[in-house]
C-alpha positions, 0 to 999 in steps of 0.5 A: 768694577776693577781698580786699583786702591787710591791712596792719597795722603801726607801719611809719609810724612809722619813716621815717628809722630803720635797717631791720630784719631779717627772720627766717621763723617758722611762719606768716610773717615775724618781724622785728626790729632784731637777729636774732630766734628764736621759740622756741615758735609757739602758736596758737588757732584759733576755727572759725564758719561762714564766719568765722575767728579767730587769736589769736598767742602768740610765745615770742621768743629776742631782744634786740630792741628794735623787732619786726614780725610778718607774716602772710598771711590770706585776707580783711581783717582785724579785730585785737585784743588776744587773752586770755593766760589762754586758752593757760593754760587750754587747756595745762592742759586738754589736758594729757597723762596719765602712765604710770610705769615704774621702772628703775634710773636714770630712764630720760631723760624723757617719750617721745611733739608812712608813705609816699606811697603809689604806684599799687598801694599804698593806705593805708586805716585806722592804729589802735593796740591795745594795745602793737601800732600797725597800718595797712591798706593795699590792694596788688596785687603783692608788688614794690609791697608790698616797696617800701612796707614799704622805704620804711618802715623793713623790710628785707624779704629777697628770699625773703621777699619772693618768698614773698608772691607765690603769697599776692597773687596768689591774692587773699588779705591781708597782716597786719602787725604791729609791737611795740616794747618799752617797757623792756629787749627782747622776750624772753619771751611776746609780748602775743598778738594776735587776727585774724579774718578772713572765709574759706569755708575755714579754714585756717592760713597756713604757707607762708612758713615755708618760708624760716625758717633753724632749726626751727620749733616750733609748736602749734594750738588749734582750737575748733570744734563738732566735732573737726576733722582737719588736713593737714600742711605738708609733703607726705606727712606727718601732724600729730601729734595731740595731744588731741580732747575736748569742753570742756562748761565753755565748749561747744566741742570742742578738737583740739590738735596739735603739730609740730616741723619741723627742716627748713623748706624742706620746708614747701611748704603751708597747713595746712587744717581739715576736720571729722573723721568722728567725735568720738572723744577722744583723750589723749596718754600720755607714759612717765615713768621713776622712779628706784628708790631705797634709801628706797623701798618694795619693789617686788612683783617683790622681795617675790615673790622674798624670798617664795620664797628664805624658802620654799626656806629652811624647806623645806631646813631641815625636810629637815636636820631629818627627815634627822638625826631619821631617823639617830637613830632608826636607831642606835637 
């Protein structure tokens, strides 16, 4: 696919600041100027055809007060600030349905998802959104792009860095974007940010993710006219579908998965969208154990067996009582 490299990011405004550090997360680099862990990694992916649309919610475990996030796209991109309320709504309408089973204890839960730029470097627009401040640049190689991230305050490590390369060389776009927190630290919900981006074949980037140091947590949205089937980021697995339905409220078919990936450097590949062969629903079902206790009413398997036991109990008084009636007429 032929594009540009996408660049958007506040990195102009930080020449001569100390650099920052960079983390992996699940669809890129999160970076920040102390370490920081995204928790929770969310998701909406709008399908249309030919055209793609990726709103981000990060849920980050930091006490940062400058962040970045990266983010390869495979076409120049329009940003904007995404709706908060979406994920609100689409958590609840792919809620799970519950099944309750007692036991003694409880059980344990649920069970189940600017610098100059040089030859190959290119400034091509600077724009604010919202708390984010962006740049597009066109780039040709990873080295090139490093250097200029560098020279404007990120620190790329080299894993990172070398983790750019199969994206450029196989023409896609690089995104992004940096938040500084305007009072305390960027704990908490991030504003969510919306990418779309022109692609014959949709998809959602995941192989930086490789290089992440913990686990990563992350949960798709894809709203599409039809339920939608998706590969794994690691080879030989499945995704773990979590809900497919049809939301007649804002016609379009919602496919939900979730995944958590304890082991990052197994994370070799995009994940790919493709239209399922039909569009059955599916609801996740989770197991909630319910303690029993004295104030509860009596289950049906205890009244069964008081039942019995007061059953046993006449019929052994009415054979006492036969039983002496029988030896009091035979003395008579």
């Amino acid at each position: 696919m032929r594009s540009i490299l996408v660049v958007a990011s506040v990195v102009l405004s930080l020449v001569g600041v100390s650099p920052l550090a960079a983390q992996a997360c699940a669809c890129g680099g999160f970076v920040g100027d102390q370490k920081v862990q995204v928790r929770q990694e969310t998701a909406i992916v709008e399908l249309a055809p030919g055209r793609e649309t990726v709103t981000m919610q990060f849920a980050a475990e930091t006490t940062a007060t400058r962040a970045a996030w990266v983010m390869p796209v495979p076409g120049p991109a329009d940003l904007s600030l995404g709706n908060a309320e979406a994920f609100t709504y689409l958590a609840d309408f792919t809620k799970p349905s519950y099944e309750d089973v007692r036991g003694p204890s409880g059980g344990g839960g649920a069970k189940a998802a600017a610098a100059a730029p040089g030859a190959a470097v290119e400034v091509t627009q600077q724009v604010d959104i919202g708390p984010y401040s962006t740049a597009q640049l066109t780039g040709t190689d990873s080295t090139a792009v490093a250097q200029w991230l560098s020279t404007n305050g990120f620190s790329l490590p080299p894993t990172l860095a070398t983790g750019l390369a199969p994206y450029l060389s196989e023409g896609w776009s690089l995104t992004a974007v940096r938040l500084t927190a305007g009072q305390g630290n960027l704990r908490g919900n991030l504003p969510p940010l919306k990418i779309t981006f022109a692609t014959s074949s949709p998809v959602y980037p995941m192989r930086l993710s490789g290089q992440a140091t913990s686990p990563q947590a992350l949960r798709l949205y894809v709203l599409a006219d039809h339920r939608m089937d998706a590969t794994s980021p690691v080879p030989g697995w499945t995704m773990d579908l979590y809900f497919a339905g049809r939301d007649t409220t804002r016609n379009t078919y919602v496919t939900r998965y979730d995944g958590t990936y304890p082991d990052p450097a197994r994370i070799t590949q995009d994940i790919k969208f493709t239209k399922a062969p039909t569009d059955n629903p599916h609801k996740t079902v989770l197991t909630r154990y319910v303690p029993n206790t004295g104030s509860e009413a009596p289950s049906m398997t205890w009244l069964f067996v008081a039942g019995i036991a007061v059953l046993i109990a006449i019929l052994i008084t009415g054979a006492i009582t036969a039983y002496t009636h029988r030896r009091r007429l035979n003395k008579n």
